[in-house]
C-alpha positions as CSV (number, residue, x, y, z in Angstrom):
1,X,10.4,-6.6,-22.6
2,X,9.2,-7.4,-19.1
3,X,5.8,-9.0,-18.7
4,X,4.3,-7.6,-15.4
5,X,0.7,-8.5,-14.2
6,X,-0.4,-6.8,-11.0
7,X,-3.4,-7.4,-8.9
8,X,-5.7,-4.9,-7.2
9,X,-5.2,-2.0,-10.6
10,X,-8.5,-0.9,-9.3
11,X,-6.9,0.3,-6.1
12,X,-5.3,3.7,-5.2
13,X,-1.9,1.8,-5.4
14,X,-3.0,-0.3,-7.9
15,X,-3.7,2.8,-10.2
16,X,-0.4,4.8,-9.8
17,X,1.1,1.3,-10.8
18,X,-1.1,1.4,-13.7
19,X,0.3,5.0,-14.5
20,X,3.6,4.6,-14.3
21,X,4.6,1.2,-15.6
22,X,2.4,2.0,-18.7
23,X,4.8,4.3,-19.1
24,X,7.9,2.6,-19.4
25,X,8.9,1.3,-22.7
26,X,10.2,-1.7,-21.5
27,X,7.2,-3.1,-20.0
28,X,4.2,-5.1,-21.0
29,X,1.2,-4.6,-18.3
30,X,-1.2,-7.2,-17.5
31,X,-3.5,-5.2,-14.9
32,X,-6.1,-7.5,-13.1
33,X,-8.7,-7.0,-10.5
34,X,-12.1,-8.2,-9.1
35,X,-15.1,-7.4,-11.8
36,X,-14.7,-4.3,-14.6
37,X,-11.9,-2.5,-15.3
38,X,-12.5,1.4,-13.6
39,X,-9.4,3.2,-14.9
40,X,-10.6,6.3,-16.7
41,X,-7.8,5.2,-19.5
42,X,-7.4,2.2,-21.6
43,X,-3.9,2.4,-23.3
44,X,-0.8,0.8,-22.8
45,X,-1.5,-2.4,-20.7
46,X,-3.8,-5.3,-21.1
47,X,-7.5,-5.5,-18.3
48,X,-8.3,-9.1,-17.3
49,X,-11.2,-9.7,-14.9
50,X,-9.4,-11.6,-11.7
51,X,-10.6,-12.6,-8.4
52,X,-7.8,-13.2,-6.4
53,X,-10.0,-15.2,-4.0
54,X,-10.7,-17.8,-6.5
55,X,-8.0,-20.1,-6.9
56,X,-8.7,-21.7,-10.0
57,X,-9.3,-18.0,-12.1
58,X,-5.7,-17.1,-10.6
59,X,-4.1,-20.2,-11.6
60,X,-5.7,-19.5,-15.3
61,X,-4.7,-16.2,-15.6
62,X,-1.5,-16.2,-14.5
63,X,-0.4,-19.4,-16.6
64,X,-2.1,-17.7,-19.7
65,X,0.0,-14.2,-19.4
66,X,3.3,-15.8,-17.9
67,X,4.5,-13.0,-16.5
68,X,7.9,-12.4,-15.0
69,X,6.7,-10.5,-12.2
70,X,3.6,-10.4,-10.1
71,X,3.2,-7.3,-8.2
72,X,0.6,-8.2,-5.6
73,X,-1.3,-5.1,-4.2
74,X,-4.8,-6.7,-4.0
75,X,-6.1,-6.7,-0.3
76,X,-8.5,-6.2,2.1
77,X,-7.3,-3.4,4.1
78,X,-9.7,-1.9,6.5
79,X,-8.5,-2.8,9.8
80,X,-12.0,-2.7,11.5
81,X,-13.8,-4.5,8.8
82,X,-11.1,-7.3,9.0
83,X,-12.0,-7.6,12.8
84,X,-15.7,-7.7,12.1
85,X,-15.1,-9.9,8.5
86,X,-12.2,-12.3,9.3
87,X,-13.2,-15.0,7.1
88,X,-13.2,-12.7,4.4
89,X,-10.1,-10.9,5.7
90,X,-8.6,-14.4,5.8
91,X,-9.4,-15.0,2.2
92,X,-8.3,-11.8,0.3
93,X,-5.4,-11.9,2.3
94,X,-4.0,-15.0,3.1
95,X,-5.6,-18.0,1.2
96,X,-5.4,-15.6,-2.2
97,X,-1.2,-15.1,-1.4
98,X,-1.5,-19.1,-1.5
99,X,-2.9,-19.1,-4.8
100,X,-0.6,-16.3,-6.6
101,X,2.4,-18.1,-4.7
102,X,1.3,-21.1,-6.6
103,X,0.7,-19.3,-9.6
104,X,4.7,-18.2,-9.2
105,X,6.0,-21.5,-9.2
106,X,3.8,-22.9,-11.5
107,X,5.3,-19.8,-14.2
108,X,8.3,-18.9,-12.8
109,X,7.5,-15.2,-12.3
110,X,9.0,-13.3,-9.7
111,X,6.7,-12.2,-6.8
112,X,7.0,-8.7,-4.9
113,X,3.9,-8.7,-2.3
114,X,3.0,-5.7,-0.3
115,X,2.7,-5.7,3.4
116,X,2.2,-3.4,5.9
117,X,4.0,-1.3,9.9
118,X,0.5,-3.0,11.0
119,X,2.5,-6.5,11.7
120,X,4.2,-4.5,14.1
121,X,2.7,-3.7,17.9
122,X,4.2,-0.5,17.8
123,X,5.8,-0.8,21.0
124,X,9.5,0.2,19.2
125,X,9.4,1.7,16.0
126,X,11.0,3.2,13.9
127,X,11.7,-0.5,12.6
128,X,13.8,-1.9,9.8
129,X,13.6,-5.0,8.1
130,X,15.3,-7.4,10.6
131,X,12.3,-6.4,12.9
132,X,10.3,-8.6,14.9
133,X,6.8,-9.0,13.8
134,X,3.9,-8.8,16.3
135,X,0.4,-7.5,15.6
136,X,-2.1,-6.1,17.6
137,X,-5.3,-6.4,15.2
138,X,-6.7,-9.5,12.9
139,X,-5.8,-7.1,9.9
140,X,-2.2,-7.7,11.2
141,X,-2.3,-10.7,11.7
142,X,-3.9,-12.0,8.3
143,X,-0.8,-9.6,6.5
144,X,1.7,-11.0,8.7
145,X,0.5,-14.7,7.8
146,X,0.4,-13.4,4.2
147,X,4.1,-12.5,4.7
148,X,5.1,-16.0,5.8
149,X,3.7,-17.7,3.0
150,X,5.3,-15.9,0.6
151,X,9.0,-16.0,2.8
152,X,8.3,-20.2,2.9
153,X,7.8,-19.9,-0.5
154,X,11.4,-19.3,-1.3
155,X,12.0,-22.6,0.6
156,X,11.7,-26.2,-0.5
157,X,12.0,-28.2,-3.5
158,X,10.7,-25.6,-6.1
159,X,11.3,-22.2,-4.2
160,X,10.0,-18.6,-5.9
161,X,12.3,-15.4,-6.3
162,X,10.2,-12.7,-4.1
163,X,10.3,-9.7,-2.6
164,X,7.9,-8.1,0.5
165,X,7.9,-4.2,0.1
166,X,6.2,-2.8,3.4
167,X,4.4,0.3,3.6
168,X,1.9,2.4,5.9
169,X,-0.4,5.3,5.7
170,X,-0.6,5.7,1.9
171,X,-2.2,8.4,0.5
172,X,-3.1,10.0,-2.3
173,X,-6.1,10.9,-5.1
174,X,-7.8,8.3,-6.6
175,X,-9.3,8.8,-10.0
176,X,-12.4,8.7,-9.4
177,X,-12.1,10.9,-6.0
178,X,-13.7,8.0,-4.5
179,X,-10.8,7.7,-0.9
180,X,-10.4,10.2,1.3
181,X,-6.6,10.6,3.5
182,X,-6.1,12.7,6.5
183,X,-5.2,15.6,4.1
184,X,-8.3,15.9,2.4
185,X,-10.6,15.5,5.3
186,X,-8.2,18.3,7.4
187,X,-8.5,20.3,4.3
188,X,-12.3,20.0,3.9
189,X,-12.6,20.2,7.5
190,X,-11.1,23.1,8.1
191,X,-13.0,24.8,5.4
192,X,-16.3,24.4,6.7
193,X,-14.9,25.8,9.7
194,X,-15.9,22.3,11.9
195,X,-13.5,21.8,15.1
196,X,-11.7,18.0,14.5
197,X,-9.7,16.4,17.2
198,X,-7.0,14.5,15.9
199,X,-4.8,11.7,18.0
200,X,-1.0,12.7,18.9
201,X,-0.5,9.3,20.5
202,X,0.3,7.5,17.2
203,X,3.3,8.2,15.1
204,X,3.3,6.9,11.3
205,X,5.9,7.5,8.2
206,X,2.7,9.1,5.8
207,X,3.4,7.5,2.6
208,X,2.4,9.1,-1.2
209,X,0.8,6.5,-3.4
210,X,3.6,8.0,-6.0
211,X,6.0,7.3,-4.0
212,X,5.0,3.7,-3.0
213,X,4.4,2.6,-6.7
214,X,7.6,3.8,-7.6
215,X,9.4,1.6,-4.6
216,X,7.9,-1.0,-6.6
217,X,8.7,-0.5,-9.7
218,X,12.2,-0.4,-9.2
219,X,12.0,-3.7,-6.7
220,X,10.4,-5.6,-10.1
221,X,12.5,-3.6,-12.6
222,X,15.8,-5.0,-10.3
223,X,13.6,-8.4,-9.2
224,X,15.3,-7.7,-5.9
225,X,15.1,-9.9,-3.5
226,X,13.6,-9.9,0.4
227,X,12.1,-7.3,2.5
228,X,12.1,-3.7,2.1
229,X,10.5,-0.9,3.6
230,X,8.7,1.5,1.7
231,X,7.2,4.7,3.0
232,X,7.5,8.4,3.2
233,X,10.5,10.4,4.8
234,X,9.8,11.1,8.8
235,X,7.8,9.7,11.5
236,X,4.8,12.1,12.6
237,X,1.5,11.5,14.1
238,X,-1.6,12.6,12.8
239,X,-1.9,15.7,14.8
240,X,1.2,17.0,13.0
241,X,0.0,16.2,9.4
242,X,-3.4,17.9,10.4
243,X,-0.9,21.0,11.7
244,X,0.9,20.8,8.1
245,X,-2.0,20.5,6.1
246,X,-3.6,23.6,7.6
247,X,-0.6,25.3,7.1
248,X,-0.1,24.6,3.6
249,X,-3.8,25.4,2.9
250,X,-3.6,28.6,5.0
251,X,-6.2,27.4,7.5
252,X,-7.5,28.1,10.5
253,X,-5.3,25.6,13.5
254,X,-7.1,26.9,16.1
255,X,-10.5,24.5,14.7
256,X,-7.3,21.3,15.4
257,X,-7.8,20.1,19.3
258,X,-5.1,17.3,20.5
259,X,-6.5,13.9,21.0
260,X,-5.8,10.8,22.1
261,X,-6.3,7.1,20.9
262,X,-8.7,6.7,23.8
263,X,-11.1,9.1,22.6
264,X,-12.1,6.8,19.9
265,X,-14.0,3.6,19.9
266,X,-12.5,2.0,17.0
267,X,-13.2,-1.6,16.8
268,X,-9.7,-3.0,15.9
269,X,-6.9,-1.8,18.0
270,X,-4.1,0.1,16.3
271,X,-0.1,-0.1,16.6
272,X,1.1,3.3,18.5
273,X,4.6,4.1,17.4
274,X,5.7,2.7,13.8
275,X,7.9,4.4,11.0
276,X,10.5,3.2,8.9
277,X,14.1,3.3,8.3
278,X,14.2,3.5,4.4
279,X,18.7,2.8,4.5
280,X,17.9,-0.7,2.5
281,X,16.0,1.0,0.0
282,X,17.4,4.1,-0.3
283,X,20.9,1.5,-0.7
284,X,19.4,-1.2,-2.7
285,X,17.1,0.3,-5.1
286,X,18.1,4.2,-5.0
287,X,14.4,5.1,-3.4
288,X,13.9,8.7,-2.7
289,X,10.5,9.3,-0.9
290,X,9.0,12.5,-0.4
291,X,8.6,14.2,2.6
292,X,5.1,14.8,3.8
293,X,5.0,18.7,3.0
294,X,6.3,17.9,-0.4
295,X,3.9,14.9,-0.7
296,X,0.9,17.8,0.1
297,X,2.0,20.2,-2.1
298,X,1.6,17.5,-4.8
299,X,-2.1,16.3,-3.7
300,X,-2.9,20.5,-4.2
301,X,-1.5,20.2,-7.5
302,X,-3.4,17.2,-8.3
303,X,-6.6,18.7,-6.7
304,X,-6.2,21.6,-9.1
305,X,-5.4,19.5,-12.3
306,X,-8.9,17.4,-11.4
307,X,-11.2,20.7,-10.9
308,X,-10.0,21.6,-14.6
C-alpha cells in the first residue's frame, strides 16, 4: 500500500485527486485541507482538518499519518488577490512549502509540489523544463520562491526525494458548481445572447483538472523525480477557446469580439505567450492529455450528469 496525504482536497484539483486515487486499490488517502471536509462523498480516504499555514498543525499531521508521498496542491492562486494580499500570498505559498518540506524530511515522504507557466514572463513560450524562470506578477513570484524551496530541499545534509509538476489554465467542474472557466462563462454567455470580448494577445496550453490529477498520480505512483510539465495538448489563446466553445455548444460567434490585454485593467500583470512541451512527460510517465475540444466535450458530459 502507498500512504498518500494531499493538501488543498477541497480544491478543483484537489477533488479530482480525491476521485481518482480513492480509486486505486493500492492506495491509502489522507486528504487534508483548511476547516471541514466539503466533498459530497466520504469513502475511501481518511479527512483531517489542516492549515497549511500553520506550521506546527503541519508538522503534527504529517508525522502522525507518515505518508510516502505528499502531493501538495494547497495554494493561493488568484493572481490579483496575491498583488493586493502578499503577506497572505506569501504565507500559503511560500512559508507553508517550508513547513511540508520540513514535514518531508522529518518522515521521509516523497514530495511532488505543483507550480505553475506563471513563473514564466511569457516572452518565449512554449517552454520546457530547462526553462528560465522569470515572473511578471507577485503570484509568480511567491510560486517561483515556492519552487526553490522545494529544489534546495533535495540539497544538504538530509535532502527530500521531490518532484515539481507545472501546470496552467486548469479547468474543470467543481462539485459543488462553485468555479467558473472560460468554457462555462462563454457558454452561459453566449446563451443569454450578451456580446463578450475576449483577449487574442495571450496564448495558454488550457489544462482539464482530469487530466492534471492524473499527471500526478502517476508522478507519485513512479515517485519520479524533478520537474515536469503538466498541461493540456496545444497552445491557444482565449479568443480560440471562446471560438471552440461556441462551436461545440452551437452558439452564436458573432456575440465573440477580439480583444486585447490592454482593454482590461487587471491589477496584476499577466505572462503573454506560455504553453508547454509535454516530451518529458509524455516520456517519463506515459502522460496523454487531452486536447481542448475533447477536454469540452467532457465538461458537456459532466454538465449533463450534474443536471440529473
Amino acid at each position: 500500500m502507498k500512504k498518500i496525504l494531499l493538501t488543498g482536497a477541497n480544491g478543483l484539483l484537489g477533488q479530482k485527486l480525491v476521485g481518482l486515487l480513492t480509486q486505486q486499490s493500492d492506495v491509502e488517502l489522507t486528504a487534508t485541507a483548511r476547516g471541514d471536509n466539503r466533498l459530497p462523498f466520504s469513502d475511501g480516504y481518511t479527512y483531517r482538518s489542516m492549515d497549511i499555514t500553520d506550521r506546527q498543525q503541519v508538522l503534527d499531521v504529517v508525522n502522525e499519518v507518515r505518508p510516502d508521498v505528499v502531493i501538495h496542491t494547497a495554494a493561493m492562486t488568484d493572481v490579483d488577490k496575491s498583488e493586493l494580499q502578499k503577506e497572505a500570498c506569501w504565507a500559503q505559498n511560500v512559508k507553508a512549502v517550508e513547513y511540508i518540506v520540513e514535514a518531508c524530511r522529518q518522515t521521509g515522504a516523497f514530495l511532488l509540489h505543483v507550480s505553475t507557466d506563471f513563473i514564466f514572463d511569457g516572452s518565449a513560450g512554449p517552454y520546457d523544463e530547462t526553462a528560465e524562470a522569470n515572473p511578471v506578477s507577485f503570484y509568480g513570484w511567491s510560486k517561483y520562491a515556492a519552487e526553490k524551496v522545494v529544489i534546495h530541499s533535495g540539497e544538504g545534509a538530509a535532502p527530500i526525494r521531490w518532484a515539481i509538476a507545472r501546470t496552467m489554465l486548469v479547468y474543470g467542474i467543481a462539485h459543488d458548481m462553485s468555479r467558473s472557466n472560460i468554457i462555462l462563462w462563454v457558454k452561459k454567455s453566449l446563451e443569454d445572447g450578451k456580446n463578450i470580448k475576449v483577449v487574442t494577445d495571450q496564448w495558454r496550453s488550457p489544462t482539464l483538472a482530469e487530466d492534471l490529477a492524473m499527471g500526478c498520480y502517476l508522478i507519485a505512483d513512479k515517485e519520479a523525480e524533478g520537474i515536469f510539465n503538466i498541461s493540456g495538448k496545444g497552445v491557444l489563446t482565449p479568443y480560440d477557446m471562446a471560438i471552440k466553445t461556441a462551436d461545440y455548444f452551437g452558439l452564436d460567434k458573432s456575440l465573440i469580439t477580439q480583444a486585447d490585454s490592454s482593454t482590461f485593467t487587471q491589477v496584476a500583470r499577466r505572462p503573454g505567450r506560455t504553453g508547454f512541451i509535454l516530451d518529458k512527460a509524455r516520456t517519463v510517465l506515459g502522460y496523454d492529455p487531452h486536447t481542448f475540444e475533447e477536454g469540452i466535450a467532457i465538461l458537456a458530459e459532466q454538465l449533463m450528469s450534474s443536471v440529473k
